[in-house]
TORRO-134832 format. One record per atom (N, C-alpha, C): x, y, z; residue in three letters. Coordinates in pm, whole numbers, plus 50000, padded with zeros to 5 digits. Layout:
<pts>
XYZala/...
</pts>
This chain:
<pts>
491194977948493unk/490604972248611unk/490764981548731unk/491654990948727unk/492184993448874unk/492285004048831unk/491855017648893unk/492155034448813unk/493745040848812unk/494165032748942unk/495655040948974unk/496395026649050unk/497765029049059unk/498615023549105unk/497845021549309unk/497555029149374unk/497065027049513unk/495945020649500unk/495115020349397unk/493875009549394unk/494424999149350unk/496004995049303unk/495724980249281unk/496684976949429unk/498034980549497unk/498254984349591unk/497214976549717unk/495934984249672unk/495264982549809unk/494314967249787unk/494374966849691unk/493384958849591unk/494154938749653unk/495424944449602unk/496584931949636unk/496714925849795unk/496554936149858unk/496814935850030unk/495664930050062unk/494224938350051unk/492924932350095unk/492904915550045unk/493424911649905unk/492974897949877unk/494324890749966unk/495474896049971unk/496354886450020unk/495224886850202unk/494964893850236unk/494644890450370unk/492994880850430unk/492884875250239unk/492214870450254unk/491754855050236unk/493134850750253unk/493834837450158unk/492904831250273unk/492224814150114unk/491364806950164unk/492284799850263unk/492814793250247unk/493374781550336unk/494754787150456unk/494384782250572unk/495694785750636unk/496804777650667unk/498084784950598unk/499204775150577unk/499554770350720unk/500704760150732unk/501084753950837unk/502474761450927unk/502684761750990unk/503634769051082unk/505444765650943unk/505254752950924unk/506254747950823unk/506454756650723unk/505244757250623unk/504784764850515unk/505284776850579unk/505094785650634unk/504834801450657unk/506754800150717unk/507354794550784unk/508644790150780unk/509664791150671unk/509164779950580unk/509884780950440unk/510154791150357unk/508524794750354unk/508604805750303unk/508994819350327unk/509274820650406unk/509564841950539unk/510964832950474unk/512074826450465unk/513054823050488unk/513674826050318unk/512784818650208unk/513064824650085unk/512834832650058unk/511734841350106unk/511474858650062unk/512554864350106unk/512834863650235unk/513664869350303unk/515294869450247unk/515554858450145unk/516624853050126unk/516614866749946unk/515844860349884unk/515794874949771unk/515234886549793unk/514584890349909unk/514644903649888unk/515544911550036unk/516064908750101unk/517044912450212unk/518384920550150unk/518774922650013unk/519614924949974unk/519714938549911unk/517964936849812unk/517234942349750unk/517014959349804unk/516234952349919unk/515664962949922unk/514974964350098unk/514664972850194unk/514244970350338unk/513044964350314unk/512584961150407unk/511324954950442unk/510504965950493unk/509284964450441unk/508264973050465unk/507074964050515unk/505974970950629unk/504864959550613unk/503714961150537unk/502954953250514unk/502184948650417unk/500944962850447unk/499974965350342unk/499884978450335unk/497854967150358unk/497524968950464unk/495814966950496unk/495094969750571unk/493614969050578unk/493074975450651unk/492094987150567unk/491144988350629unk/490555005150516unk/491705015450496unk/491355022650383unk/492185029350373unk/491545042450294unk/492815054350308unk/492595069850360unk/490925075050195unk/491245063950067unk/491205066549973unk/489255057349959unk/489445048850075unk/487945042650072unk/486465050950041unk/486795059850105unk/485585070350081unk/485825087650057unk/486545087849966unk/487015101149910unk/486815107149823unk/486835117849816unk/486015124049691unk/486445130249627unk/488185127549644unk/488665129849486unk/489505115049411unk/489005103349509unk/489505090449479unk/489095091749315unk/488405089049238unk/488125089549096unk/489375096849033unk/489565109449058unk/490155118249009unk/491795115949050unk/492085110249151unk/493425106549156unk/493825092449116unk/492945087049090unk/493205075049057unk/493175078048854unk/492335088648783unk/493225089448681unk/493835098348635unk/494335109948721unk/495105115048674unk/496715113248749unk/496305101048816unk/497545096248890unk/498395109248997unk/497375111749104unk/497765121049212unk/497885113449340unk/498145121349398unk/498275119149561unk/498105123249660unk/497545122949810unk/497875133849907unk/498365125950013unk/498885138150105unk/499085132250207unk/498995117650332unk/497475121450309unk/496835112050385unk/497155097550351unk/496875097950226unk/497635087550113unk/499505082650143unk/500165093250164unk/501475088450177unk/501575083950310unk/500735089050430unk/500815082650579unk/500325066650594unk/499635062650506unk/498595051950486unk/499625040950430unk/500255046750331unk/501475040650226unk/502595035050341unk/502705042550405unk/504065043850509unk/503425035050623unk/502635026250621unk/502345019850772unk/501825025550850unk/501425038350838unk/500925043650987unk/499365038350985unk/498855040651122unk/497185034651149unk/496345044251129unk/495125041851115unk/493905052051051unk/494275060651139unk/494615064051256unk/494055079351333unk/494945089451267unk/496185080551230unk/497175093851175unk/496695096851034unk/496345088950947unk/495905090050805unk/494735098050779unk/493885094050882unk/492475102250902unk/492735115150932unk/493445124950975unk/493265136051008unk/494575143050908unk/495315132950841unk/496175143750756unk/495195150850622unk/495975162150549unk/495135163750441unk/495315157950357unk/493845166650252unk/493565157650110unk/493785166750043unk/495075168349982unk/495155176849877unk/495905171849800unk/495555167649741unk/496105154549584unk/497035161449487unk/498205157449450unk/499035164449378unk/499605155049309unk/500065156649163unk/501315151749099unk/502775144849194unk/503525155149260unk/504515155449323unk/504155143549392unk/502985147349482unk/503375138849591unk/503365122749548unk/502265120949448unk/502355110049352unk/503715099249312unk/504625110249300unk/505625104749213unk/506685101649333unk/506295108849419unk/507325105949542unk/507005094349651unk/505845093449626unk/505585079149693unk/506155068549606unk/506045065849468unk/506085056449402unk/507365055849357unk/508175067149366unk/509495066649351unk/510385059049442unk/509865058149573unk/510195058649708unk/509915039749686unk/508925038149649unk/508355022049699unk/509315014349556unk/509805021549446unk/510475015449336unk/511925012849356unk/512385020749438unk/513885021449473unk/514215011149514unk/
</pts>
């Protein structure tokens, strides 16, 4: 379904930001309070990864998505930063950088 790990990544974020119904101040309460409760221990908090992204219209998206690469632009995008910074880093797709993002988000 998904060529690479950042297409499902991005795939997950776009639908979560697209949830039909909006929960109640209660709901969204309860819940930040049990996430927060198993994963606070775990691991830092990162924010949620949406919005277009560096890989939307790229032209080696195909190609990194199966030979499982990466670039830059890609790891700024990964990391929270906003399109202006993602947009002007490069695209030069590599193994390394691949494994160091995903190493990074597994820890």
């Amino acid at each position: 379904m998904f060529n690479s790990m950042h297409d499902a990544t991005i795939a997950f974020a776009r639908a979560a930001r697209r949830a039909q119904a909006a929960p109640t101040r209660a709901a969204i309460a309860t819940r930040l309070d049990s996430d927060l409760e198993e994963t606070a221990a775990a691991a830092p908090w990162q924010p949620p990864v949406v919005g277009p992204a560096p890989c939307d219209e790229c032209r080696f998206r195909e190609r990194c998505g199966l030979a499982l690469l990466a670039c830059e632009a890609f790891s700024v995008y990964v990391s929270g930063q906003a399109a202006p910074r993602w947009s002007c880093a490069p695209r030069a797709p590599t193994r390394s950088r691949f494994e160091v993002i995903f190493r990074a988000s597994s820890a």
